[in-house]
C-alpha positions in Angstrom: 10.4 31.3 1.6 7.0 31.7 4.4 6.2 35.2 2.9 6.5 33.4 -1.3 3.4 31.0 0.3 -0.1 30.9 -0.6 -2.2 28.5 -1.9 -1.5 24.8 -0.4 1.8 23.2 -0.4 1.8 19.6 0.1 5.0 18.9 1.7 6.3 15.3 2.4 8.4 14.2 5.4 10.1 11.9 4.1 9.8 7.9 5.7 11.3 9.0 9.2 14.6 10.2 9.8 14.9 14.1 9.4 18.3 13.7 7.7 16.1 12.4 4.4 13.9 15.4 4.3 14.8 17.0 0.9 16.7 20.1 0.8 13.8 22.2 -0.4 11.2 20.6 2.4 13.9 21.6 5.1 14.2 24.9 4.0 10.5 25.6 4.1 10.2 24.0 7.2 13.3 26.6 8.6 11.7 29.6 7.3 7.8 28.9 7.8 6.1 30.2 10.5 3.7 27.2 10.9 2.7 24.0 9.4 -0.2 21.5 9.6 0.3 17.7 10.0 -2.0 14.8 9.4 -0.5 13.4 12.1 2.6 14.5 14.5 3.0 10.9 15.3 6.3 10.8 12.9 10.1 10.5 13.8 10.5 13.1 11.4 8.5 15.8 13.7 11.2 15.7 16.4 13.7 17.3 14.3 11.5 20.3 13.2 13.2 23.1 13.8 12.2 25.1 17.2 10.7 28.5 15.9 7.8 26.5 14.1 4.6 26.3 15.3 3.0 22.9 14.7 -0.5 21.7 14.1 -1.9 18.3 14.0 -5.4 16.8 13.2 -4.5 14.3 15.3 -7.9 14.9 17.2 -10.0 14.2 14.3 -9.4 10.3 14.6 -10.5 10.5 18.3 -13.6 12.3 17.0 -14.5 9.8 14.0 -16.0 6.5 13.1 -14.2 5.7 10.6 -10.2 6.9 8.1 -12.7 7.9 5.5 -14.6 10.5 7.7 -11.2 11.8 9.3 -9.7 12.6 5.4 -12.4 14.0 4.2 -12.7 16.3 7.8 -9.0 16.8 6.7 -9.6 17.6 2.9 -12.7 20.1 4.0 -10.3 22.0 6.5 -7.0 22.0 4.5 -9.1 23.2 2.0 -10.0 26.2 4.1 -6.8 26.8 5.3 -5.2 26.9 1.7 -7.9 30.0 1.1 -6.4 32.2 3.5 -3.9 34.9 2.2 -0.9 33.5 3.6 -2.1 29.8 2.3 -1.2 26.6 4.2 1.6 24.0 4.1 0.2 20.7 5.4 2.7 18.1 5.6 2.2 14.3 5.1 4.9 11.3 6.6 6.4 10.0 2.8 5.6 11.4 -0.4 2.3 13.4 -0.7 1.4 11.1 -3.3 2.7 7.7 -2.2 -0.2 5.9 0.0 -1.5 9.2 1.4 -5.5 9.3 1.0 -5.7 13.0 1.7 -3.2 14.5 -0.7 -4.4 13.8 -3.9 -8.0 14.7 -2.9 -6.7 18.1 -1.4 -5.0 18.8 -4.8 -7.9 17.6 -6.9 -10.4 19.9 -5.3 -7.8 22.8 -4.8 -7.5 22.8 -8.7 -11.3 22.7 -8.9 -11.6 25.8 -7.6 -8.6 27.5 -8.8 -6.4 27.3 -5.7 -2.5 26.5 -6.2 -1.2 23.6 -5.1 2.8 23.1 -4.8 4.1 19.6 -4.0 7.2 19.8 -2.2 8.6 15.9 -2.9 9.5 13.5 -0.1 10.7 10.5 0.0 8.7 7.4 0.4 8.2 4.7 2.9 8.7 2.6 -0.4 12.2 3.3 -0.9 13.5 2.3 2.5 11.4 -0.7 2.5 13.6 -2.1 -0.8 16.5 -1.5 0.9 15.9 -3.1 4.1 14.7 -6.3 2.2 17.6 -6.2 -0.3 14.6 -6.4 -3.3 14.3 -4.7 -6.5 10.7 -4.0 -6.9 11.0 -4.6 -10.6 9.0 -6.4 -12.8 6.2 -6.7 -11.0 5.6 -6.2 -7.2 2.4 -5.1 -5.6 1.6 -2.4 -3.6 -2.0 -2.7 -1.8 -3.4 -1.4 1.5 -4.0 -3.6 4.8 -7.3 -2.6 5.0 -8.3 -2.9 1.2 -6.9 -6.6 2.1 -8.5 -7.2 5.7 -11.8 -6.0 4.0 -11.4 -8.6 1.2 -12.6 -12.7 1.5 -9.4 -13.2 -0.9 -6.1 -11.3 -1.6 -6.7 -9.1 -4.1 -3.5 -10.2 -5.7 -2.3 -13.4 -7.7 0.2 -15.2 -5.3 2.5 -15.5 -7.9 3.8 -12.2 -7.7 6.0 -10.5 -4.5 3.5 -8.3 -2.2 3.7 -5.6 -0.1 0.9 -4.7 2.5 1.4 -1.2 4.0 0.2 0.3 6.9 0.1 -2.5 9.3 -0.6 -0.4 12.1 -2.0 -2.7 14.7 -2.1 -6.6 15.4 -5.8 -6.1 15.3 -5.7 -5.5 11.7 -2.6 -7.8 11.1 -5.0 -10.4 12.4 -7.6 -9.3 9.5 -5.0 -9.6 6.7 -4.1 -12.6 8.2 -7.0 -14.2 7.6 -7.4 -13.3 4.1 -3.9 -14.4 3.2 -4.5 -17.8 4.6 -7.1 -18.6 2.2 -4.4 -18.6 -0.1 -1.6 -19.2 0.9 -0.2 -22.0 3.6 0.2 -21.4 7.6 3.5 -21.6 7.7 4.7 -19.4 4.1 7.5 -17.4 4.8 6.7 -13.2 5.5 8.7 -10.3 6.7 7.7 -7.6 8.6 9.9 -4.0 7.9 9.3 -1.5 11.0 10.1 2.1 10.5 12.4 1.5 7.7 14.0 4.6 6.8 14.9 5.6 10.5 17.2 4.4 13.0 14.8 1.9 14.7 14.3 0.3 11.3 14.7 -3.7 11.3 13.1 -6.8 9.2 11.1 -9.6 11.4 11.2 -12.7 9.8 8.2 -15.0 10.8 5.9 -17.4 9.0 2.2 -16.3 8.4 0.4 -17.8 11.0 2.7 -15.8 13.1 1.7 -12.3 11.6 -0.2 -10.7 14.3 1.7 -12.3 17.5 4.4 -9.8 16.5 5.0 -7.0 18.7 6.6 -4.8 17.2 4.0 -4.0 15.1 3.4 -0.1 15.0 2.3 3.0 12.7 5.0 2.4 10.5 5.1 -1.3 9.7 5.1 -2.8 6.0 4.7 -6.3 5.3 6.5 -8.1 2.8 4.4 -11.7 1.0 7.2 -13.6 -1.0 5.7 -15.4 -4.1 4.1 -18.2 -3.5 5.5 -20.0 -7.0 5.2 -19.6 -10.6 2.1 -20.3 -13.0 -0.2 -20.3 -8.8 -2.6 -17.7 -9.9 -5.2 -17.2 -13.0 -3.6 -15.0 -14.4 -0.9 -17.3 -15.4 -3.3 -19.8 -16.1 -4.3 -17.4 -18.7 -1.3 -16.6 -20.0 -1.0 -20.7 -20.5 -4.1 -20.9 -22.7 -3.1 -17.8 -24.7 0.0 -18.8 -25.4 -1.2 -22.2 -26.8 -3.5 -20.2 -29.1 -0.6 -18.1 -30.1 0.9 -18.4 -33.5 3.8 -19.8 -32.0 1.8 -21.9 -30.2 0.1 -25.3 -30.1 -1.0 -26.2 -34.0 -3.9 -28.2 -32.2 -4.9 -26.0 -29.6 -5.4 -23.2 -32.4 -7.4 -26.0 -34.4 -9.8 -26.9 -31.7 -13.2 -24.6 -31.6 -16.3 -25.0 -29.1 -17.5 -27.9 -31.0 -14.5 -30.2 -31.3 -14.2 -29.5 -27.8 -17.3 -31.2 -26.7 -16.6 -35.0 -26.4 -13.3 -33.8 -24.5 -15.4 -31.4 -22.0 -17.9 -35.0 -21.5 -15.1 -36.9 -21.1 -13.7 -34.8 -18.2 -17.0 -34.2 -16.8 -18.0 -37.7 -16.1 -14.2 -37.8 -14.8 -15.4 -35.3 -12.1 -18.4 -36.9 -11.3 -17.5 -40.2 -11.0 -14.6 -38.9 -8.6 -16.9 -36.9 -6.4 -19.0 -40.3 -6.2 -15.9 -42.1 -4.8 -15.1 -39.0 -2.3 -11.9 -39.0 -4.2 -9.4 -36.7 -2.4 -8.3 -35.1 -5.7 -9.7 -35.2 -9.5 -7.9 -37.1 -11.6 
């Protein structure tokens, strides 16, 4: 298999425990002479086997201000790597593709410039996490990064849909997504945290939001898990409301009613709100 390589392999180690390495990953890593890693801070790395010689860009994070400069110092050197005649395999914790900034950015350019790229599958945190929380993922859960929602002044999700926030990695930026989730959701709504599901130090923390980032167990390889917060609680299923009064099968008035019949209802509740904001009502009527 190490003298078939050139190009760039994108190889995926799976979400921890070297016994879920696929077949094909394992016998790559057997017969290759070296291999690159994002980062070596993986339970997967310990089971390597000994004749490899291992690579990290580990250093880069030390050596940038922020994830975006170290992928794109990662991209830029991979890149350069995958040009030499023997190629490069660089090796990612999960699946290459599965919320991994650098491989799909590695492959784009490779192709760009005629390099081949070969993505050896892994499997993903994602699957593990299911398991540990007993969920199907099915119809409709959400997948979104904790810094996409630390960034945000809202969760950049309707709460009436199950959540899961990867990459917790610190209670620094638990404390962030914290934040933003409170403006939606109440102190005390139930969360789990999964840690290193997919290896044998894998376990689900129960807590309530407020309690996010007192947990210490938080690490590299924590998910969190937002239950629903209840049906018809975000605008999108307000929307789905209002369409399906206009629907054939709908409301025969609400199809009737155009901007201007509309207008002596939208006075009506307008003097409604004003006269409760004049009482300091606690709620509209």
């Amino acid at each position: 298999m190490a003298d078939q390589i050139s190009g760039i392999f994108l190889l995926g180690l799976g979400p921890g425990d070297p016994n879920l390495l696929t077949r094909q990953a394992w016998q790559i890593l057997q017969t290759a002479p070296e291999i690159y890693l994002r980062t070596h801070l993986h339970p997967t790395v310990a089971g390597f086997p000994p004749t490899l010689q291992v690579h990290s860009f580990d250093h880069l994070y030390d050596q940038s201000e922020s994830f975006e400069q170290v992928y794109e110092k990662i991209v830029v050197q991979v890149l350069a790597l995958g040009r030499r005649p023997q190629g490069v395999i660089y090796a990612v914790p999960g699946h290459p593709f599965v919320a991994e900034a650098t491989s799909p950015e590695i492959a784009k350019r490779a192709r760009q410039e005629g390099l081949a790229v070969q993505v050896i599958e892994g499997l993903s945190f994602l699957e593990p996490v299911f398991t540990a929380l007993h969920i199907d993922p099915l119809p409709c859960i959400v997948l979104v990064d904790a810094l996409d929602v630390a960034r945000a002044h809202i969760p950049p999700f309707g709460p009436d849909v199950p959540a899961l926030v990867a990459q917790v990695y610190s209670r620094d930026l638990a404390s962030d997504v914290k934040l933003t989730l409170m403006e939606v959701y109440p102190d005390d709504h139930p969360i789990q945290l999964v840690h290193a599901a997919g290896s044998a130090q894998g376990r689900v923390e129960n807590l309530v939001l407020y309690e996010l980032d007192r947990s210490t167990e938080i690490g590299l390889l924590t998910t969190l898990y937002v239950p629903p917060l209840g049906k018809a609680t975000s605008f999108e299923a307000f929307q789905e409301v209002i369409a399906h009064l206009r629907a054939p099968e709908g409301c025969p008035w609400d199809r009737e009613q155009t901007h201007q019949t509309l207008r002596s209802y939208l006075l009506e509740e307008t003097y409604e709100a004003l006269a409760a904001l004049d009482s300091d009502a606690a709620s509209f009527p």
